[in-house]
Structure formats: structure tokens, C-alpha cells
C-alpha positions as CSV (number, residue, x, y, z in Angstrom):
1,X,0.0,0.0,0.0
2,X,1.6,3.5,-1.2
3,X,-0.4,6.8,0.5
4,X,0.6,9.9,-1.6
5,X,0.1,12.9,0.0
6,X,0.3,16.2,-0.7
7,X,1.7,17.8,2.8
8,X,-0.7,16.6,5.5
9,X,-3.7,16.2,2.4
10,X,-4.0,12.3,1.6
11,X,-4.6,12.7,-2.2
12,X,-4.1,9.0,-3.8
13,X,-4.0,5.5,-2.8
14,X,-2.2,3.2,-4.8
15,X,-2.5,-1.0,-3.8
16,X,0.1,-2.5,-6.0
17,X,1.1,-6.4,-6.4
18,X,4.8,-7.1,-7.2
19,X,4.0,-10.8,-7.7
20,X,1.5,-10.1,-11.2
21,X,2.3,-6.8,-11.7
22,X,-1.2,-5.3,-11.0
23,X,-2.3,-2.4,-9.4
24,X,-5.3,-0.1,-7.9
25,X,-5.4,3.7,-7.4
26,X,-7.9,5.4,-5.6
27,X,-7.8,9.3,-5.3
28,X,-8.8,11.5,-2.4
29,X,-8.5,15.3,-4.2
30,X,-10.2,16.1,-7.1
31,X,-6.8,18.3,-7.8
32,X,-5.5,16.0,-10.9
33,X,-2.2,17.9,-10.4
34,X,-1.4,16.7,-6.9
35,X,-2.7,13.0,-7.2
36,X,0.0,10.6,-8.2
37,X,-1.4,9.2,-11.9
38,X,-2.9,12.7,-13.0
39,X,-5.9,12.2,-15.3
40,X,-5.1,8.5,-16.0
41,X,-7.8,6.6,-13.8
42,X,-6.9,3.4,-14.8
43,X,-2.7,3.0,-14.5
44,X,-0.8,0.4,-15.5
45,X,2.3,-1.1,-14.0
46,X,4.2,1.0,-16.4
47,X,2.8,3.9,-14.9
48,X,3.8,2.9,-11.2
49,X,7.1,2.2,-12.4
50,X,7.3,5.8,-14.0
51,X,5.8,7.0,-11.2
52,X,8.0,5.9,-8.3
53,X,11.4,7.2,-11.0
54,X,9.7,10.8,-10.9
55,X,9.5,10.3,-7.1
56,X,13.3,9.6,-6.8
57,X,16.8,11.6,-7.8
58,X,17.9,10.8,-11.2
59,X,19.9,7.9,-11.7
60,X,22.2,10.1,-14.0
61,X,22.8,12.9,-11.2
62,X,26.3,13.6,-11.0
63,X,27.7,12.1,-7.2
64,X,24.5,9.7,-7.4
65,X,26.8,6.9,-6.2
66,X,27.8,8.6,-3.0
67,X,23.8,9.9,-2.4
68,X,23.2,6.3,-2.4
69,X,25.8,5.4,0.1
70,X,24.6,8.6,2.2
71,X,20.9,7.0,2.8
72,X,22.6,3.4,3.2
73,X,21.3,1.7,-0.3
74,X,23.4,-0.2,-2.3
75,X,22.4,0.0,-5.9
76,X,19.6,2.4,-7.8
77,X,16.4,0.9,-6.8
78,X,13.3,3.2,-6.5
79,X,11.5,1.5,-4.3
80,X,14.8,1.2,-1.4
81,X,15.1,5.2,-2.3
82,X,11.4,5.7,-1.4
83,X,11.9,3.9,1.4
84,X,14.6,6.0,3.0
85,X,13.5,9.6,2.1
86,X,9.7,8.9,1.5
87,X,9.8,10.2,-2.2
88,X,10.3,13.6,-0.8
89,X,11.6,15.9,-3.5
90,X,13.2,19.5,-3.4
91,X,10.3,21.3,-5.6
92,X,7.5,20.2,-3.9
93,X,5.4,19.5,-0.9
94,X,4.8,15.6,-2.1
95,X,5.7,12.6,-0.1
96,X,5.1,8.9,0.0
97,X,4.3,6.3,3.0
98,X,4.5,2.7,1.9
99,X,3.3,-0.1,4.2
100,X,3.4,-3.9,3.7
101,X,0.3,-5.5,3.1
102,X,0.0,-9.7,3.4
């Protein structure tokens, strides 16, 4: 379970299945701009994965190899990143919570 928020406004949730590659968003603003697939209301796991790079810092960013070290992952993986700095980014209020669901 990803919760994508928008400071303290819950504005999407997304359910997503790494075993079969599915997924299921559900949006709480009616603010396409700060929900995490925009106008798309049916996402595919192509759009997850695209989401969760936009989320991160480039993997071409020069010194990328020692902002990996600094937050303790050991090789580009979106999903570790998000982990570690909640899919915060410098331009905006946006962040991620992700919670294992069995």
C-alpha cells in the first residue's frame, strides 16, 4: 500500500502487487495535479514504475553513487530510495508512505 500525499492532504492511494504486476489507485482530491497518476484513472504497472522514478533523484545525477551510500542503499532501486527519504523531492510538498500488506 503507497499513501501519496500532498503535505498533511491524503490525495491518492495506490495498492500495488509485485508478484503479477497489477495495481489499484484510488484518489482523495479532485486536484489532478497533486494526485499521483494525474488524469489517468486506470494506470498500468508502467505507470507505477514511472511514477515511483519521478519520485526519486535521477539515476544520472552527478555524485549519485555517494547519495546512495549517504541514505545506506546499495544500488539504484526506487523502491529502497522511497523507502529511505519517502519520495520527498526539493520542488515540492509531495511525499510517499509505503506499508506492507499480506
Amino acid at each position: 500500500k503507497i499513501s501519496f500525499f500532498n503535505n498533511t492532504t491524503l490525495c491518492t492511494v495506490i495498492y500495488a502487487d509485485f508478484t503479477d504486476r497489477t495495481l489499484r489507485a484510488k484518489n482523495f482530491t479532485d486536484n489532478i495535479i497533486k494526485t499521483a497518476f494525474g488524469n489517468n484513472k486506470s494506470p498500468k504497472w508502467e505507470d507505477f514504475q514511472n511514477f515511483l522514478f519521478e519520485r526519486c533523484i535521477p539515476k544520472e545525477r552527478a555524485g549519485i553513487r555517494e547519495y546512495l551510500e549517504a541514505i545506506d542503499v546499495s544500488e539504484y532501486n526506487p523502491i529502497e530510495i522511497i523507502k529511505r527519504t519517502a519520495g520527498r523531492m526539493a520542488e515540492d510538498a509531495q511525499w510517499i508512505r509505503m506499508e506492507t500488506i499480506r
